[in-house]
Backbone as CSV, one residue per row, in Angstrom:
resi,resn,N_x,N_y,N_z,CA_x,CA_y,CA_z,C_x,C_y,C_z
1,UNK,3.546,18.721,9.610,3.313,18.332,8.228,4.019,17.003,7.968
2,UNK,3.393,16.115,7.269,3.869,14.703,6.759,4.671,15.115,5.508
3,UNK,5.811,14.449,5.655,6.228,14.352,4.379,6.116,12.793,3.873
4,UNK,6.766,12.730,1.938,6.215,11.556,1.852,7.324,12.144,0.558
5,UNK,8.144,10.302,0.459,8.890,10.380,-0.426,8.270,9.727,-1.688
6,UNK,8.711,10.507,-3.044,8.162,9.451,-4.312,9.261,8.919,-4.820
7,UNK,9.245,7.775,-4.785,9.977,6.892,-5.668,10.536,7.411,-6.989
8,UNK,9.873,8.073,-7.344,10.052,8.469,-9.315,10.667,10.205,-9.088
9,UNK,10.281,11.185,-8.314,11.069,12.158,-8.551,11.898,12.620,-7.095
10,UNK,12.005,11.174,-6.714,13.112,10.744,-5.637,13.278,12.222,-4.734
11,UNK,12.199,12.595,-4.397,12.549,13.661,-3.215,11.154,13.733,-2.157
12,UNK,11.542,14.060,-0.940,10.551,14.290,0.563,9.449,15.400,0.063
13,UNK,8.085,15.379,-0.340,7.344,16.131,-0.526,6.199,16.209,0.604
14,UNK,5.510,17.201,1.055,4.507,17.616,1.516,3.068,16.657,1.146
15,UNK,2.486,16.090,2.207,1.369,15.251,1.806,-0.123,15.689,1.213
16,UNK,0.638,17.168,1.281,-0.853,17.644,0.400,-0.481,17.644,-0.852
17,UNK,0.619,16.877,-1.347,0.924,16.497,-2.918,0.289,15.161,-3.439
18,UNK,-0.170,14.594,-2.373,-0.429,13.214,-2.735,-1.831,13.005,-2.269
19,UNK,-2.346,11.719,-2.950,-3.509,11.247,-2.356,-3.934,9.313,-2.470
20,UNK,-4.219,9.660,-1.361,-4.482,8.049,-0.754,-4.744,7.212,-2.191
21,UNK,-4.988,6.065,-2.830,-5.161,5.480,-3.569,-5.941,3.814,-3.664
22,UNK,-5.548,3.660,-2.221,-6.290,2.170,-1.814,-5.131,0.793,-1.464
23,UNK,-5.979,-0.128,-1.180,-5.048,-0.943,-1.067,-4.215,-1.224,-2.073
24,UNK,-2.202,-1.699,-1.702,-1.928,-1.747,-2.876,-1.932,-3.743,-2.978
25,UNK,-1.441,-3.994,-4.169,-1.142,-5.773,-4.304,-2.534,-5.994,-4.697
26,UNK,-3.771,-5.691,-5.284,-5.162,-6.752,-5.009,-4.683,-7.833,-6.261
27,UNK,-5.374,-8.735,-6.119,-5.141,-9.953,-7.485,-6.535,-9.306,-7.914
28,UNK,-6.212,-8.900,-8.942,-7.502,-8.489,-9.777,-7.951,-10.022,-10.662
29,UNK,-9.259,-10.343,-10.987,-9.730,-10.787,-11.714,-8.970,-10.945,-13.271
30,UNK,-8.767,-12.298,-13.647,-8.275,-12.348,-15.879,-9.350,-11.884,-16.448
31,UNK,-10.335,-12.301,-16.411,-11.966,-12.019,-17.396,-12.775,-11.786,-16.039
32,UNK,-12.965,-10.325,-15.879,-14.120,-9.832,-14.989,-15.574,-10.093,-15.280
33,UNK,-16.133,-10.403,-16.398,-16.849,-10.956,-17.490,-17.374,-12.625,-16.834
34,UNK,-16.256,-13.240,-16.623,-16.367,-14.776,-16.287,-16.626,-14.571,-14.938
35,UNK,-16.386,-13.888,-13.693,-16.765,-13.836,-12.534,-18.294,-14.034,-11.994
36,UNK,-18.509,-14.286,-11.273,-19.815,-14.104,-10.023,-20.395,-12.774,-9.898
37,UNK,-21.304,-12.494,-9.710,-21.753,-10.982,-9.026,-21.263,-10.888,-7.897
38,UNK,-21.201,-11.844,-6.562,-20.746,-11.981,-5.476,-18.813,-12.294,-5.130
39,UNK,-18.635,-12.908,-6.836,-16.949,-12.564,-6.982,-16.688,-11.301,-7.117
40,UNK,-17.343,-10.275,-8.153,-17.116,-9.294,-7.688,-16.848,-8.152,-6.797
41,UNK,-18.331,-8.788,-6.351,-18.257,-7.439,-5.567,-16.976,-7.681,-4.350
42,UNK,-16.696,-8.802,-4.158,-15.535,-9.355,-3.282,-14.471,-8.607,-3.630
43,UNK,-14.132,-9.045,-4.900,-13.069,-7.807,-5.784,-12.920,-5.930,-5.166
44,UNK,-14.142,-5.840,-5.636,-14.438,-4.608,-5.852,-14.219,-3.700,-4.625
45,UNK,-15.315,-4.335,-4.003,-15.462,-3.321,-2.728,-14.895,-3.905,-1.454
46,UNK,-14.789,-5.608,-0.986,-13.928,-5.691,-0.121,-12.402,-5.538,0.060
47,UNK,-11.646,-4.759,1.680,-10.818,-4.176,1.419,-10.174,-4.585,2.554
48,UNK,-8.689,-4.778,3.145,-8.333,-4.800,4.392,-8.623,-3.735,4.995
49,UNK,-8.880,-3.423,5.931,-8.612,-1.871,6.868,-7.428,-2.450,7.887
50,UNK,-6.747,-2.683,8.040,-5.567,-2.945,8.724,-5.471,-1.525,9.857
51,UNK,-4.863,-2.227,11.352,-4.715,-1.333,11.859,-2.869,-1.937,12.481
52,UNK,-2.288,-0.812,11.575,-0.908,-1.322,12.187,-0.153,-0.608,10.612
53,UNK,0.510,-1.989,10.181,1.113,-1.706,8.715,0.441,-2.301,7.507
54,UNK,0.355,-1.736,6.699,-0.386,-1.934,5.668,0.262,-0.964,4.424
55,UNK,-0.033,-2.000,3.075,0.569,-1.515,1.982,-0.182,-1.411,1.030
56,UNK,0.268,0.106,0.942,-0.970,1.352,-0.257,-0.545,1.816,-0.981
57,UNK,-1.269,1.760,-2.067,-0.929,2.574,-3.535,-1.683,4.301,-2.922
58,UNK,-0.395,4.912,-3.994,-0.682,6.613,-3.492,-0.333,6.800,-4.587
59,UNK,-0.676,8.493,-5.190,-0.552,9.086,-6.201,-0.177,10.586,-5.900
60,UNK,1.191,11.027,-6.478,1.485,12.686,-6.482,0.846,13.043,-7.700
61,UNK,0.182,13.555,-6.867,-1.098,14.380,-8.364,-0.372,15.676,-8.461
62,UNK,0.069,16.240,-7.284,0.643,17.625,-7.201,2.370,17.616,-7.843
63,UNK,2.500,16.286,-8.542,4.100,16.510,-8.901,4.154,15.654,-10.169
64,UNK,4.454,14.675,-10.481,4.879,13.626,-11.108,3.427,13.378,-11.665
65,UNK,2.633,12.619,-11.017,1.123,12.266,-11.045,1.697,10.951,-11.111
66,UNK,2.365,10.501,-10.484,2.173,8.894,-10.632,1.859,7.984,-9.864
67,UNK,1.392,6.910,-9.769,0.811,5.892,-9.007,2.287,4.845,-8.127
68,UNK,2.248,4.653,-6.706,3.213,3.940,-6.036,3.011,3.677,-5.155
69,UNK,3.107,2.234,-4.640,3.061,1.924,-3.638,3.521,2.205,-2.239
70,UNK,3.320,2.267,-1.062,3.959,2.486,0.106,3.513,1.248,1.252
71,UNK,4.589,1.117,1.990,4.575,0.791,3.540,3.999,1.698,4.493
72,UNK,3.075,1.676,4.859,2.960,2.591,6.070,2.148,1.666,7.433
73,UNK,2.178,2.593,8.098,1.724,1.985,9.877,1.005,3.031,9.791
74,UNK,-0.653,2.379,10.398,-1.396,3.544,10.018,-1.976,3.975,11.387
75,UNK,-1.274,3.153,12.793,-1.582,3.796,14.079,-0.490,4.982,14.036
76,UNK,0.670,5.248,13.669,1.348,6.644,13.813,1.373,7.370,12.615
77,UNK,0.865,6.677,11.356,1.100,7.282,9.745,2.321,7.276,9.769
78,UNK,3.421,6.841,10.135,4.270,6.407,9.518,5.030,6.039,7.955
79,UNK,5.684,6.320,7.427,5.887,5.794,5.979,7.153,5.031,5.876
80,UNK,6.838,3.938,6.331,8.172,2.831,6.493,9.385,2.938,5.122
81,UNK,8.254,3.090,4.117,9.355,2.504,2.315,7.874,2.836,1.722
82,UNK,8.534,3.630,0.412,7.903,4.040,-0.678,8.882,3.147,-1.878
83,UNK,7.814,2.658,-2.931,8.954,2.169,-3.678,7.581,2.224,-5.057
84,UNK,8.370,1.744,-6.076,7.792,2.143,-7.437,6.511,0.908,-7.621
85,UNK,5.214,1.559,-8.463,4.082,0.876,-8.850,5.104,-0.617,-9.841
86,UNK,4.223,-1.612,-9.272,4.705,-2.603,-10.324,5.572,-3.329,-9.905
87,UNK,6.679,-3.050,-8.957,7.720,-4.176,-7.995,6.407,-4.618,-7.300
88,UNK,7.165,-6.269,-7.165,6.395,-7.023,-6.169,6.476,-6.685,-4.773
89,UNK,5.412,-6.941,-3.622,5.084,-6.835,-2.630,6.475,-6.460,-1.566
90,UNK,6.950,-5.518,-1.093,8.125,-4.906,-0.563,7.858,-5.921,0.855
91,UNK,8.824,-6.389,1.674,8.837,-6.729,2.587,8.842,-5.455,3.969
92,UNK,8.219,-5.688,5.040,8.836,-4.309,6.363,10.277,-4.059,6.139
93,UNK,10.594,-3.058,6.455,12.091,-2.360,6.946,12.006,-3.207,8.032
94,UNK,13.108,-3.446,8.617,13.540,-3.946,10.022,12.724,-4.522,10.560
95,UNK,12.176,-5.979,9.783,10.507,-6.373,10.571,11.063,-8.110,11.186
96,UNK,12.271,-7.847,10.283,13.297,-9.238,11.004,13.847,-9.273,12.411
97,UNK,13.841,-8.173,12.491,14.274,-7.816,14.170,13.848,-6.966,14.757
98,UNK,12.402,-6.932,14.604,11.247,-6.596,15.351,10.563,-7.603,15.937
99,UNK,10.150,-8.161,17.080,9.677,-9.138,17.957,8.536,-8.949,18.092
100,UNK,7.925,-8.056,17.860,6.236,-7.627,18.060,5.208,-8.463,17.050
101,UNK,4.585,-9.240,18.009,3.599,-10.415,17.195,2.949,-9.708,15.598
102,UNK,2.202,-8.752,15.987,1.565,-7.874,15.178,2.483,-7.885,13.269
103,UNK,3.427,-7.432,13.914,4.083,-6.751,12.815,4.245,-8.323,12.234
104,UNK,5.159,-9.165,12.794,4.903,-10.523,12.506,3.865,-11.044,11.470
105,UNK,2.831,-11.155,11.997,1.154,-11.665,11.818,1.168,-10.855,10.268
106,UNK,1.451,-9.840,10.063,0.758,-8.949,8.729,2.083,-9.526,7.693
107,UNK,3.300,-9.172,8.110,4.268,-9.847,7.270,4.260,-11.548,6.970
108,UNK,4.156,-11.940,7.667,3.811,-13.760,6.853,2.593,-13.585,6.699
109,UNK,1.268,-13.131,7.188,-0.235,-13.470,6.569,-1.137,-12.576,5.592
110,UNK,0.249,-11.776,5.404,-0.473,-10.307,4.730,-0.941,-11.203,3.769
111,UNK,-1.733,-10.038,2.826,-2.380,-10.566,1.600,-1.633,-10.095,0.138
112,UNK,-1.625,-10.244,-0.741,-0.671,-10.775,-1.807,-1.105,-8.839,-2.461
């Protein structure tokens, strides 16, 4: 069983409390209204699929119900850092003295 910490009622819960939520960070659109059809749908439906680490908004529906971001590595599911909806973009745990190109590559080129 995965556990998975929430930020807000600060304890290790069972991952059948939570559910996936999507990428987290997107720059949403000011006036969705003023956009393109083809800005949109850019918005909308394009998404990273990252294979490595990648940072996702999740929701304990089964506790709190609240929305938060996480770190995770999604070749072991891993959960590097959970931290609260609304802080800016969390940097890796220990990604300063990690040498592996990869991890590298997503931390300076990730997306915002």
């Amino acid at each position: 069983m995965l556990l998975i910490h929430c930020p807000y009622c600060g304890e290790n819960r069972s991952e059948l409390e939570f559910r996936w939520a999507g990428e987290a960070h997107i720059a949403r659109p000011d006036t969705i209204s003023a956009i393109s059809d083809e800005e949109f749908a850019e918005y909308f439906f394009m998404r990273d699929n990252t294979k490595g680490i990648a940072w996702e908004r999740w929701r304990h529906i089964h506790g709190c119900g609240r929305f938060f971001n996480a770190i995770r590595d999604t070749v072991s599911d891993k959960f590097l850092l959970t931290y609260k909806a609304g802080l800016p973009r969390q940097p890796v745990p220990g990604a300063e003295a990690v040498a592996e190109p990869s991890v590298a590559s997503v931390v300076e080129g990730g997306a915002a």
